[in-house]
N, C-alpha and C positions, 0 to 999 in steps of 0.2 A: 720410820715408815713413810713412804712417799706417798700423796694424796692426790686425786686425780678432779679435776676442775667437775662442779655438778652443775654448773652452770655454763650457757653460752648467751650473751646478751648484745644484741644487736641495737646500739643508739639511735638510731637512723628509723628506723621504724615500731622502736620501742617495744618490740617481742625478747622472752625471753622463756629460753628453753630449759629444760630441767631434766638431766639426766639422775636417775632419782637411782642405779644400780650402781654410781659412779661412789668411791672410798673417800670423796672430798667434805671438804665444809660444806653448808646449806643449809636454809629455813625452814627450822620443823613445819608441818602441815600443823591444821588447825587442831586434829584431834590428838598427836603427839604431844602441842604444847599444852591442849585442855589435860591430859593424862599426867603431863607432868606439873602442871601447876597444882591440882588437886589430891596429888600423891598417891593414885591409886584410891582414893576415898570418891565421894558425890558431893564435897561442902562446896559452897561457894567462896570462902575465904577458912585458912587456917589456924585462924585466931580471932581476935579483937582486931579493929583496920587500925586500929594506931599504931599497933603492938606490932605490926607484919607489914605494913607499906605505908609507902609516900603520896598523901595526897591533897586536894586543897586547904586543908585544914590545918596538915604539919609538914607541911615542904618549904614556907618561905618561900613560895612561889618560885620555885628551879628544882635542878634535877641535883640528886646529892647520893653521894656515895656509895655505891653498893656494899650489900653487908650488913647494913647498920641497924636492919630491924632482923626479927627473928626468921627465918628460914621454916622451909616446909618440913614435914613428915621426913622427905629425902635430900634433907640439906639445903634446897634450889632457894636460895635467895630474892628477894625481889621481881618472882613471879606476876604479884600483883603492886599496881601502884608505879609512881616514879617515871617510868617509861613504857608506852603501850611497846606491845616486842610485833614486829610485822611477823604474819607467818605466809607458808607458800604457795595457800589457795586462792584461785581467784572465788572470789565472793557469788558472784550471781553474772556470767555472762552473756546472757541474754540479754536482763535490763543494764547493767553495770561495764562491760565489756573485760576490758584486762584490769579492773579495780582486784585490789589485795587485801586478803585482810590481814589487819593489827589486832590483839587482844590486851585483857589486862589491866586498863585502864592508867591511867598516867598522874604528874604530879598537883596538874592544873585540873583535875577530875573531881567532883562533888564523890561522896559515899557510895551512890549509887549507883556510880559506874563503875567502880574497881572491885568487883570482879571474877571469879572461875568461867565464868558463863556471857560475860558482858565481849561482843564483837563490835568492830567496826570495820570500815573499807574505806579503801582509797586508791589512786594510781599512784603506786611508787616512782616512777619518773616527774609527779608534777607536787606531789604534796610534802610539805614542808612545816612543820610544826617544834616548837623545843621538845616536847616530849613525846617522843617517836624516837625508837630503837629496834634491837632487835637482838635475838639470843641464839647463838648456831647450835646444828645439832650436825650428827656424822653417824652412816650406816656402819657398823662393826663389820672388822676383817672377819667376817665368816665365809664359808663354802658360798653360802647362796645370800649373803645381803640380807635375810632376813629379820637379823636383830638393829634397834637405832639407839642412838645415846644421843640425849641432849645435854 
């Protein structure tokens, strides 16, 4: 199945477009990835934080292998912890402008930031951090694009 670009990103003036009906790869939106991090439940975290993510406490200070702790309700691995995952909202443009947000919280994170609920922002062309990732997601070949898989 061929997949079609859902983005167009323009270096030069650092706009970027999102064709959000297009069958390609792209960054869940903020409440996609909250829905999927939390499995359909309200928790904040699916476990114990030791026992489900990487974070300053038991990472070793780096980013480590996905997989390695326990997975959600629906398998998704390393939701929280390890690497914030950007998602495809801008954050606030009025005060912020084209800031993005990341969630999730990451490996260099205290407890209290990683996470179901914990955002942050930043402009994806200037910021640069080791734990900063990101997790794709893709609208299903349906009639009308209405179903997404992350």
């Amino acid at each position: 199945m061929e997949k079609d670009k859902c983005y167009v990103i323009d270096l030069a003036t650092e706009k970027v477009i999102l064709n959000s009906k297009a069958n390609g790869f792209r960054l869940p939106t903020e409440a996609e990835w909250q829905h999927a991090c939390q499995a359909g439940t309200k928790d904040i975290r699916h476990g114990e934080l030791n026992d489900v993510a990487w974070f300053k406490d038991n990472s070793n200070n780096r980013t480590q292998e996905v997989g390695q702790k326990i997975p959600n309700q629906w398998g998704l691995y390393d939701m929280l912890g390890n690497v914030w995952e950007w998602c495809s909202d801008i954050y606030d443009e009025t005060v912020y402008g084209t800031y993005r947000v990341f969630r999730g919280g990451g490996w260099c994170d205290h407890e209290r930031s990683v996470m179901a609920t914990t955002r942050r922002r930043s402009h994806p062309f200037s910021f640069k951090i080791d734990d900063l990732g990101f997790r794709i997601a893709t609208n299903s070949n349906t009639k009308n694009n209405s179903k997404q898989n992350l």
